[in-house]
C-alpha positions in Angstrom: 0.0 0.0 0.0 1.2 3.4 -0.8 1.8 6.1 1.9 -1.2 8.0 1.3 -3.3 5.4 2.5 -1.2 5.1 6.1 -0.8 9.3 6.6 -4.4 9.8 6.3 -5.0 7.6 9.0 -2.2 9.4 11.4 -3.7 12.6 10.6 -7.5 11.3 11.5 -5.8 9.6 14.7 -4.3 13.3 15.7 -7.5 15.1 15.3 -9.5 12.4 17.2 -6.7 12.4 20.1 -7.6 16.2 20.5 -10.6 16.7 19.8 -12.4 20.1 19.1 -9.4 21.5 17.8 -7.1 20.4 14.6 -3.2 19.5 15.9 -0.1 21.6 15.1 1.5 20.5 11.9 4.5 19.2 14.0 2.5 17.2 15.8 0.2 15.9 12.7 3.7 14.9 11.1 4.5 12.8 14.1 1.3 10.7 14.2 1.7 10.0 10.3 5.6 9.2 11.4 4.1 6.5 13.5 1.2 5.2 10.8 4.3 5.0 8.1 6.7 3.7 10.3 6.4 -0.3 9.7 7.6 0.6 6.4 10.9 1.4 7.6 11.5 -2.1 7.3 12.5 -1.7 3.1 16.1 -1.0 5.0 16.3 -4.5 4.6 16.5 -4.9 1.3 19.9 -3.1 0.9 21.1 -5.0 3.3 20.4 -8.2 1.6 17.7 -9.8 3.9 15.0 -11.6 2.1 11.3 -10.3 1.9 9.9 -13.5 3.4 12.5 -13.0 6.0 11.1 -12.6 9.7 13.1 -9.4 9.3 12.0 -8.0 6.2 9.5 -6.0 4.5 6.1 -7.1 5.9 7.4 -9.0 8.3 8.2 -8.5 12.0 7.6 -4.7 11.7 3.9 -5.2 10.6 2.9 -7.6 13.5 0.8 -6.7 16.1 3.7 -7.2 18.9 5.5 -4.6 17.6 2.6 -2.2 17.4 1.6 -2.9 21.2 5.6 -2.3 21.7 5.6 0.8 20.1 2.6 1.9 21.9 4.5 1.3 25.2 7.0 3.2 24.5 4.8 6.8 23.4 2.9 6.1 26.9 6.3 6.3 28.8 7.0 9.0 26.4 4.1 11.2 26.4 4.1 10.7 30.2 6.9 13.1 30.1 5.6 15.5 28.0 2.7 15.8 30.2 0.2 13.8 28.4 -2.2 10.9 29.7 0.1 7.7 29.2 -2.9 5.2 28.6 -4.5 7.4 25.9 -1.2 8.1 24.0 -0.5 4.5 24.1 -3.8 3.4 23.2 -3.8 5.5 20.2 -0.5 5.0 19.3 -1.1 0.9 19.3 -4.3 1.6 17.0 -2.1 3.9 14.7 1.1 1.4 14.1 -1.6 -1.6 14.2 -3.4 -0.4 11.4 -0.6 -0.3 9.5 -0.2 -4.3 8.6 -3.8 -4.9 8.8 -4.4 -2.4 5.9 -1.4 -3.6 4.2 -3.3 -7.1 4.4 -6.0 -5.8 1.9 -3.5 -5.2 -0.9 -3.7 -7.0 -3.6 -0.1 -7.7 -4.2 3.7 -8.4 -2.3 3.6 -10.9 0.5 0.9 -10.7 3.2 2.0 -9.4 6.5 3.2 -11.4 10.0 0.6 -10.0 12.3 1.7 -12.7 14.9 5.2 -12.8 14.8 7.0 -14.0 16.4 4.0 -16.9 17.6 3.2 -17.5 14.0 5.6 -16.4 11.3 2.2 -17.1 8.4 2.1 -14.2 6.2 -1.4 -13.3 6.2 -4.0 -11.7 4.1 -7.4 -10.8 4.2 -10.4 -12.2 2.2 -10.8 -9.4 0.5 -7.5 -7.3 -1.1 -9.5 -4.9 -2.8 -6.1 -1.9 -2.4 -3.5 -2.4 -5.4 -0.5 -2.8 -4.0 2.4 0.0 -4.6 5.7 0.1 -5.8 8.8 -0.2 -4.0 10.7 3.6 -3.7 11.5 5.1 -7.1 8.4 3.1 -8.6 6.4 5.2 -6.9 7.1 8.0 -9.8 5.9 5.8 -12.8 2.4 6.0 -13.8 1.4 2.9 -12.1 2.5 4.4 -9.2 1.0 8.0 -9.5 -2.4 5.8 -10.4 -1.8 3.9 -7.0 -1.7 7.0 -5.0 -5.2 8.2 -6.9 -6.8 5.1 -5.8 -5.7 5.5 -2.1 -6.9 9.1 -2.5 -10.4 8.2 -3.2 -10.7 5.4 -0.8 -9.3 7.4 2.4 -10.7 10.8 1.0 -13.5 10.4 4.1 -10.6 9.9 6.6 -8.6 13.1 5.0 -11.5 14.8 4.9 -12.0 14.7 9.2 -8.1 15.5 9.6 -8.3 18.4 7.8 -11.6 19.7 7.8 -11.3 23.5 9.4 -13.2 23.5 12.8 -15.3 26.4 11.5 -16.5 24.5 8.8 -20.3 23.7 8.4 -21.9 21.1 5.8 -25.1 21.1 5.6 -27.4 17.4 5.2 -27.5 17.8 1.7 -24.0 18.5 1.7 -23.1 15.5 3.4 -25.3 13.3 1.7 -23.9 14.3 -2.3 -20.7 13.7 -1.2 -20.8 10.6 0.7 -23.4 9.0 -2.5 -20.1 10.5 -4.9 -17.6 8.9 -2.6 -19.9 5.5 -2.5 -19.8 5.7 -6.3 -16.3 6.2 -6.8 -15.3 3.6 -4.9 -17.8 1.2 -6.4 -16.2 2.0 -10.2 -12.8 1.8 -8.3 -13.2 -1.5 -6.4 -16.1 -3.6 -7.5 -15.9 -7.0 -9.5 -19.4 -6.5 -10.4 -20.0 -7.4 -14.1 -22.0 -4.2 -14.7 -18.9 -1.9 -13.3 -16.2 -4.0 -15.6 -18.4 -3.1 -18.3 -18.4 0.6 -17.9 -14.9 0.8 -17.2 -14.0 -1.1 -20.0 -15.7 1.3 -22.5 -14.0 4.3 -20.7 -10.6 2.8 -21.0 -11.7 1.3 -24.2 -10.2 -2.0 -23.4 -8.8 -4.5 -25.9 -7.9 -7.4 -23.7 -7.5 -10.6 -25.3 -6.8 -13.8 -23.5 -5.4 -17.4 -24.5 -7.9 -20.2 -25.8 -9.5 -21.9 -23.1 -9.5 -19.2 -20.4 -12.5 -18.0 -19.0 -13.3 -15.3 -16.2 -16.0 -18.1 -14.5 -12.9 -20.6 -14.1 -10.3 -17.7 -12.9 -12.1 -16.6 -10.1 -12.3 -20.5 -8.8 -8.6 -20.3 -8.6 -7.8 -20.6 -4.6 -4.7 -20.8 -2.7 -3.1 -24.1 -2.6 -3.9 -24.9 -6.1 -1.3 -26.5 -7.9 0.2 -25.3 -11.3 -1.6 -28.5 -13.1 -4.8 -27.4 -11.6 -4.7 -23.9 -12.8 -3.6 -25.6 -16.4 -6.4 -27.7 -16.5 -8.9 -25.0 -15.3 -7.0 -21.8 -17.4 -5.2 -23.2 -20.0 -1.3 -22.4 -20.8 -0.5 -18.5 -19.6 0.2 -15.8 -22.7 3.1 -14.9 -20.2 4.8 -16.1 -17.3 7.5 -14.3 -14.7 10.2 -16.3 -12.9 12.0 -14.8 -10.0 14.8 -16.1 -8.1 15.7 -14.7 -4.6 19.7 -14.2 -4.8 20.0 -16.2 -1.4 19.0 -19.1 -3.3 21.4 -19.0 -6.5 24.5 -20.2 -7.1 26.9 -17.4 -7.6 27.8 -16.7 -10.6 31.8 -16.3 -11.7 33.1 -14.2 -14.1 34.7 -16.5 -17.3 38.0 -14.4 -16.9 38.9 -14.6 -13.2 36.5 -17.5 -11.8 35.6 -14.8 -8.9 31.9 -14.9 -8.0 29.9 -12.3 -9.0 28.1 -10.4 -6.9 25.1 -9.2 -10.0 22.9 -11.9 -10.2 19.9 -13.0 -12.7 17.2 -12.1 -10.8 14.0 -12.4 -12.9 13.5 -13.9 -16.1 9.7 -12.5 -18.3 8.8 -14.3 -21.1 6.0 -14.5 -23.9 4.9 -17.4 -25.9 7.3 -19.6 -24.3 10.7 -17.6 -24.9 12.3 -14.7 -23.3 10.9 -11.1 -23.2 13.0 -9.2 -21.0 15.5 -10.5 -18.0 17.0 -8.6 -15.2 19.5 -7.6 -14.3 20.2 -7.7 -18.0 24.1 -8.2 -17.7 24.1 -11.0 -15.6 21.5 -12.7 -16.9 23.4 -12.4 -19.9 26.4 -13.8 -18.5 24.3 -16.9 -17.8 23.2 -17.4 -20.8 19.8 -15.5 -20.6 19.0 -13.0 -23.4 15.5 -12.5 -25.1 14.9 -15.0 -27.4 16.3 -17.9 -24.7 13.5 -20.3 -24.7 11.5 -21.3 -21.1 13.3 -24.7 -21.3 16.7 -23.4 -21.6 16.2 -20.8 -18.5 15.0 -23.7 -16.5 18.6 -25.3 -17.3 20.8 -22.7 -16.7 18.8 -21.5 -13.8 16.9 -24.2 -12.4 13.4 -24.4 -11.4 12.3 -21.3 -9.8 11.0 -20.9 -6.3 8.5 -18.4 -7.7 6.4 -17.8 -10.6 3.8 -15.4 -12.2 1.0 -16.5 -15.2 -0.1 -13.6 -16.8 -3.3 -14.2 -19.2 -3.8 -11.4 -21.6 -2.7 -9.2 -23.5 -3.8 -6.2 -24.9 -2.8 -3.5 -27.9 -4.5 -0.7 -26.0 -3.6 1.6 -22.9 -5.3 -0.2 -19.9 -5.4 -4.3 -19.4 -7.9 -6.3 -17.5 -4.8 -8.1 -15.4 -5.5 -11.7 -14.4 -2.3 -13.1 -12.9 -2.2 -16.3 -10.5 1.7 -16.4 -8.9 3.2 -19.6 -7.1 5.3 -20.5 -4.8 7.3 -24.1 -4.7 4.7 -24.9 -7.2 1.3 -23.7 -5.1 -0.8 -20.8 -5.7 0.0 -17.9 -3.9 -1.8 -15.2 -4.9 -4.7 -14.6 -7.5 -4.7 -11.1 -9.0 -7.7 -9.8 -10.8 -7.7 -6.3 -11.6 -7.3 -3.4 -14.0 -3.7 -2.1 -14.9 -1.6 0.1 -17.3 0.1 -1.7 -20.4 3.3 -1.8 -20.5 
């Protein structure tokens, strides 16, 4: 989930902790500080830790221990500053909490460790109906400007009591246009429902074309725990697939002139109609072997098989796509994406 999403609710969490009056900038800033700061966890990425890792993004950080922790410490905190202990570490628990609970209604990335460390399960809930974001400079493409939108519209009611001035007076009718606008928005943003996919498809003019043998009735059957020969049989081969492999798990690679390992590894392979598309990081996929054009068998050679994979059916010529992607992992489904996205 992008940031948005997560500042709104500091900034509704420091009007509500005051009431009557809206907080000081400074002190606004400091509640979103602790909405967004479970995030800080992408530090381990540079640092080579995994993303399933207990210790990495989504994962200890976004449990509820470490919410109830943080919480403790703004009560000792605030109790110096003068404020009521209980209250600051109420809220403050609520605010860091409601960071991996939200993050478990995206619809991408791995699901969160709410328990750790009693239960290191990534979790997700039923219903992931917030595209997931980008990691850091992703955030400027257009997928990532169109992520921020979304969030926009779906936390506009909470942005809305943060910043509304105290002075401020909406009348009934008022109210009531913009909550049925804000109901609506969120229905053509979020729904499944047949009637909704048809009006957005004629306002992005959508083109999507899928393999022979898919059909939308048999995607949304597709459950965790599936295997890949159950999604086969039920969806037919993929236009696309996307192979990743974590660079804990490879064997490094050594230059052909020196035989010293290299620290750039392949790290995920695309392809289309059964050959390469695109591989990166380009150069070492390269040096393995991997170029566009290599065909799926040959990758799964030089490679081996990969601990996670990504079917993509459809395709389109035009500007949006009606994305239906089911990923695995060690050969079981992981996560069933159905949604609208940009075309590359």
């Amino acid at each position: 989930m992008a940031t948005l999403g997560h500042v709104a609710v500091g900034l509704a969490a420091a009007r509500a902790y005051q009431p009557g009056k809206p907080p000081r900038w400074p002190v606004a800033a400091l509640w979103s500080a602790a909405a967004v700061l479970p995030d800080a966890d992408v530090i381990a990425f540079p640092l080579g830790i995994r993303y399933d890792d207990q210790w990495g993004h989504r994962g200890f950080s976004h449990s509820l221990i470490f919410a109830v922790a943080i919480g403790l410490i703004a009560g000792l905190v605030a109790r110096r500053f003068k404020q009521p202990p209980v209250r600051s570490a109420l809220f403050v628990t609520a605010v860091v909490a409601s960071h991996g609970l939200l993050d478990t209604l995206s619809d991408g990335g791995r699901g969160c460790a709410l328990l750790w460390p009693f239960d290191l399960t990534r979790y997700f809930a039923p219903w992931r109906p917030i595209p997931v974001a980008p990691i850091a400079f992703g955030m400027l493409s257009l997928y990532g400007v169109i992520v921020v939108l979304v969030e926009f519209v779906l936390f506009c009611p909470l942005l809305f009591v943060a910043l509304r001035p105290p002075a401020a007076r909406l009348s009934p009718v008022v109210m009531g246009a913009f909550t049925a606008l804000w109901i609506a928005s969120v229905w053509l943003l979020l729904s499944t429902d047949p009637v909704r996919e048809s009006i957005v498809g004629v306002l992005l003019r959508d083109r999507t074309a899928f393999p022979a043998g898919f059909s939308e009735s048999a995607f949304r059957t597709i459950r965790q725990g599936f295997s890949d020969d159950d999604v086969g049989r039920l969806l037919g081969p993929p236009h696309g697939q996307s192979w990743f492999y974590p660079t804990q798990l490879q064997p490094p690679q050594r230059a052909a002139d020196t035989g010293v390992p290299s620290l750039r590894e392949c790290q995920a392979v695309r392809f289309e109609n059964g050959v390469v598309l695109k591989a990166y990081d380009a150069d070492a996929c390269r040096a393995a072997g991997i170029q566009p054009g290599t065909t799926l068998d040959d990758v799964n050679r030089l490679l081996g098989t990969p601990q996670e994979r990504c079917w993509q059916y459809g395709w389109t010529p035009g500007f949006a796509l009606r994305l239906r992607l089911v990923c695995f992992e060690r050969g079981a489904v992981d996560q069933v994406i159905g949604r609208w996205a940009m075309s590359e």
